[in-house]
C-alpha positions as CSV (number, residue, x, y, z in Angstrom):
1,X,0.0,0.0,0.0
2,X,1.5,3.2,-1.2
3,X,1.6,6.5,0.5
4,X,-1.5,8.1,-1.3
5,X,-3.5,5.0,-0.3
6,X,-2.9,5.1,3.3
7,X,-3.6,9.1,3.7
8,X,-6.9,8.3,1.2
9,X,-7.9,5.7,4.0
10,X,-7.5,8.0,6.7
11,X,-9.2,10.3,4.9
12,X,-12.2,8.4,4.0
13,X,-12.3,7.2,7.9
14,X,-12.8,10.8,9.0
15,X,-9.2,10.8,10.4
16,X,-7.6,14.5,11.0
17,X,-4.1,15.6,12.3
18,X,-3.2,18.4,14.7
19,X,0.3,18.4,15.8
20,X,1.5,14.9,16.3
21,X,-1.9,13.2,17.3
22,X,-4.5,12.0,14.9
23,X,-8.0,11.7,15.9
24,X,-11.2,10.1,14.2
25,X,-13.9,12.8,14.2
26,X,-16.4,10.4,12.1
27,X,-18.8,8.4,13.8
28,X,-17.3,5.3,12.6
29,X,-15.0,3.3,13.8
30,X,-14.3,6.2,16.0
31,X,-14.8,4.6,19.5
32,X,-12.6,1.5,18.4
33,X,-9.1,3.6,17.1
34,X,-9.4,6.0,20.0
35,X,-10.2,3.8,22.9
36,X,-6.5,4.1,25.2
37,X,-4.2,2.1,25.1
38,X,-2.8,0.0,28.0
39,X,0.5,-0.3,28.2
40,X,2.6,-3.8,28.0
41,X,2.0,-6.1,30.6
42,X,0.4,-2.8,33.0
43,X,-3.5,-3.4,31.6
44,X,-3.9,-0.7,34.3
45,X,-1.6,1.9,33.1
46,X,-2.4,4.0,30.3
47,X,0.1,4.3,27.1
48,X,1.0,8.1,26.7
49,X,1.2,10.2,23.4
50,X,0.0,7.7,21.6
51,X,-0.2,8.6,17.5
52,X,-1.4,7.0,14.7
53,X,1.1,5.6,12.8
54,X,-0.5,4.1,9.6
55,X,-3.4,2.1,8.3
56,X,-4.0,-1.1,6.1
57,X,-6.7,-2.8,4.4
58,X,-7.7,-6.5,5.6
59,X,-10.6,-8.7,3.9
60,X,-12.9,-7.4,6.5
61,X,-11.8,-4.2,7.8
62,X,-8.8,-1.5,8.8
63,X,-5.6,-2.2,10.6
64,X,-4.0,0.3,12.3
65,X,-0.8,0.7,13.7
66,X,0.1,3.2,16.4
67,X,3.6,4.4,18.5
68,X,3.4,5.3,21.8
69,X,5.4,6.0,25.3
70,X,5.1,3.7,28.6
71,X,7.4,3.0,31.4
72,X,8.7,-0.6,31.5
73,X,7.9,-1.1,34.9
74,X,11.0,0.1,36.5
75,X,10.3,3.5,38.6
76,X,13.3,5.1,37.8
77,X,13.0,4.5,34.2
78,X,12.5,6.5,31.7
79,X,9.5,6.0,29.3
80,X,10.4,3.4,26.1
81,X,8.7,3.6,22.8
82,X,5.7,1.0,22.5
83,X,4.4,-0.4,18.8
84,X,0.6,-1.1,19.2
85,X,-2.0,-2.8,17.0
86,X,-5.9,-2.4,16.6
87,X,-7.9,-4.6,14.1
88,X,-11.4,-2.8,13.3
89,X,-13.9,-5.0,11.6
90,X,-16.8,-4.0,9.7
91,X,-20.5,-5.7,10.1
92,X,-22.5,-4.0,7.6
93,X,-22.4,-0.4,8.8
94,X,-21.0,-1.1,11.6
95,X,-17.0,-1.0,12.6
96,X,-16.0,-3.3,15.8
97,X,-13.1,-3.4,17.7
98,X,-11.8,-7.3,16.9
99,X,-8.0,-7.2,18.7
100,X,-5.7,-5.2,20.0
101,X,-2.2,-5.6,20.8
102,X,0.8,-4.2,22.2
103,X,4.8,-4.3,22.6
104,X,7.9,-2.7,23.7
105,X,9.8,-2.0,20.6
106,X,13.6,-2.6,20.4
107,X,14.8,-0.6,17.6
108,X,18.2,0.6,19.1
109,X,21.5,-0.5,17.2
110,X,24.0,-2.2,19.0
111,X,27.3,-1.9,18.1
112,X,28.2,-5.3,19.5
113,X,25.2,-6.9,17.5
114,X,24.8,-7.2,13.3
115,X,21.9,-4.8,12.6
116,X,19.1,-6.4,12.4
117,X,16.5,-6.2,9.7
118,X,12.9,-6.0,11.4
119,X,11.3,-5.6,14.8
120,X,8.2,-7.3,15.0
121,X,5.5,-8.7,17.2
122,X,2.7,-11.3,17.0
123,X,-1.0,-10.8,18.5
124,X,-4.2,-13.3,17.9
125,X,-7.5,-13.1,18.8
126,X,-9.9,-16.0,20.9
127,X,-12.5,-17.3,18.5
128,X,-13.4,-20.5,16.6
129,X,-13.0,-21.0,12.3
130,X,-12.3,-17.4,10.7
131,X,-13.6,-15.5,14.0
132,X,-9.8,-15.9,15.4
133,X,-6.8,-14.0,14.0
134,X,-3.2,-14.0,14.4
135,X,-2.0,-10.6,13.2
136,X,2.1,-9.5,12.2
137,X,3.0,-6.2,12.9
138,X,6.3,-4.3,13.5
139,X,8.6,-2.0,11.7
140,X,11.7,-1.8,9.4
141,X,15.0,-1.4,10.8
142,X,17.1,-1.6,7.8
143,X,16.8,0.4,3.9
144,X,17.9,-3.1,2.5
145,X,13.8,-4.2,3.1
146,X,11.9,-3.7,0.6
147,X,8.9,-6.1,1.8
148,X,7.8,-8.9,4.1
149,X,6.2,-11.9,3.7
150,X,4.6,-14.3,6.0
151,X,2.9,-17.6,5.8
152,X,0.1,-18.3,8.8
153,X,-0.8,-21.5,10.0
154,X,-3.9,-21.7,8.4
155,X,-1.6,-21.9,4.7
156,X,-2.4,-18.1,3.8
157,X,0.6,-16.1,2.8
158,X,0.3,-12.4,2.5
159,X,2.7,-10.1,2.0
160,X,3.7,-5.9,2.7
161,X,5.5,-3.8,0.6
162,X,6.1,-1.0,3.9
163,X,6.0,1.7,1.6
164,X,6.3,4.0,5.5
165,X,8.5,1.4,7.1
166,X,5.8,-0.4,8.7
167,X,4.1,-3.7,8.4
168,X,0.8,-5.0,9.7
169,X,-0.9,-8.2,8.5
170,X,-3.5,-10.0,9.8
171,X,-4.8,-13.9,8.8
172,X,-8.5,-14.9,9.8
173,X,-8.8,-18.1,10.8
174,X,-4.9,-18.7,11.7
175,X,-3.7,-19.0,15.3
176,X,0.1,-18.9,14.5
177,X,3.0,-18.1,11.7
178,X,4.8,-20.4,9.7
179,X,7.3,-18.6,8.1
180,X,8.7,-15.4,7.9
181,X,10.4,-13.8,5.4
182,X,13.0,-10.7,4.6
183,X,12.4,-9.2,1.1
184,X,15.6,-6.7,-0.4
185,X,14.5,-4.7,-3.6
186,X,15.8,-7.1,-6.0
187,X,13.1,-9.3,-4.5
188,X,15.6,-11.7,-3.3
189,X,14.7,-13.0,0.5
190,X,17.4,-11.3,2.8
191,X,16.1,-13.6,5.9
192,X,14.0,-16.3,6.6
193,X,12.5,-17.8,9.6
194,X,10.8,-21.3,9.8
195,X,9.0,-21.4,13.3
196,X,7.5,-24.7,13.0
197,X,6.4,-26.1,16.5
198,X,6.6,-29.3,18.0
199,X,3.8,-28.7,20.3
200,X,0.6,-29.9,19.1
201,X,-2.1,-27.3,18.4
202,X,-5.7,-27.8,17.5
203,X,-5.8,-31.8,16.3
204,X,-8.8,-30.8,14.1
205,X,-7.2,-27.7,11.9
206,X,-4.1,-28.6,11.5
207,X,-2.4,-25.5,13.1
208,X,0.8,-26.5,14.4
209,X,3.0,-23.4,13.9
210,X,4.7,-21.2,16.8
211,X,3.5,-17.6,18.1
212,X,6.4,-15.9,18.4
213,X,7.7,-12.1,18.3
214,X,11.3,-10.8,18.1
215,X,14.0,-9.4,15.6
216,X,15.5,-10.8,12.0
């Protein structure tokens, strides 16, 4: 999805932006993108400055990605960037929250540590047949990526060119991620990761693939 697209989403959401917040100022989804955001592992604690980041189409809905501050817990620490999720679907002509999602990001370079390519995080949904979802979501660390793939458990690959250095994907009836893979611009993969599980997973859909989150 292209730069144009995304800002012609927001757009036709009702989605405005003053300084470096974005609010929805349409009736719909408008409860669902600005309800706060917790932040990770505080469900108590409220995620501050939190910005919308981007937006994606999914078969039955919007995707939206947004960047936020929390404190990891420590009291003396200082507040850490957090990545967050929220998949919005739409039932006729109405838009419902369907997940949400959150994560410290861990975008610094370390000198003693190859850069690495992406940062990225896995959420899912509770549900039965296409009602649950296991979502991708995370940014691009490197100029090298030109697009990521991912194959879900369920056998549906989709893919995301991060035209704004972001990704978000989401699978409906998948409850974990296959495979994972790195994309350079002359579409050659620059990284792959097989996160096949030996734990057994649902004996009656075959889902038998890893959640997982982290950095390739």
């Amino acid at each position: 999805m292209n730069r144009r697209l995304v800002i012609s989403l927001m757009i036709g959401l009702g989605l405005t932006t003053a300084g470096w917040t974005v609010a929805l100022v349409a009736a719909t989804p408008e409860e669902a993108l600005r309800r706060p955001f917790s932040c990770p592992g505080q469900p108590e604690v409220e995620a501050k400055n939190v910005q919308v980041l981007t937006t994606r189409k999914w078969s039955k809905g919007i995707l939206a990605l947004y960047r936020g501050n929390c404190l990891t817990g420590d009291k003396h620490s200082s507040d850490q960037q957090v990545l967050s999720y929220r998949v919005m679907k739409q039932i006729g002509m109405e838009w419902r929250l369907s997940s949400s999602g959150s994560r410290f990001t861990t975008a610094e370079k370390s000198k003693s540590k190859p850069v690495s390519l992406i940062d990225y995080g896995v959420g899912h949904t509770v549900g039965k047949g296409n009602d649950r979802q296991t979502i991708l979501y995370g940014q691009v660390l490197s100029p090298q990526v030109s697009a990521i793939e991912v194959t879900f458990n369920n056998g549906k690959s989709l893919r995301d060119e991060s035209p704004d250095g972001l990704f978000a994907l989401v699978a409906p009836g998948a409850t974990g991620i296959c495979d994972i893979r790195v994309f350079g611009y002359d579409n050659q993969i620059l990284q792959r990761n097989e996160l096949i599980s030996p734990q057994k997973s649902d004996p009656h859909d075959g889902n038998t693939c890893q959640a997982i989150s982290g950095q390739l």
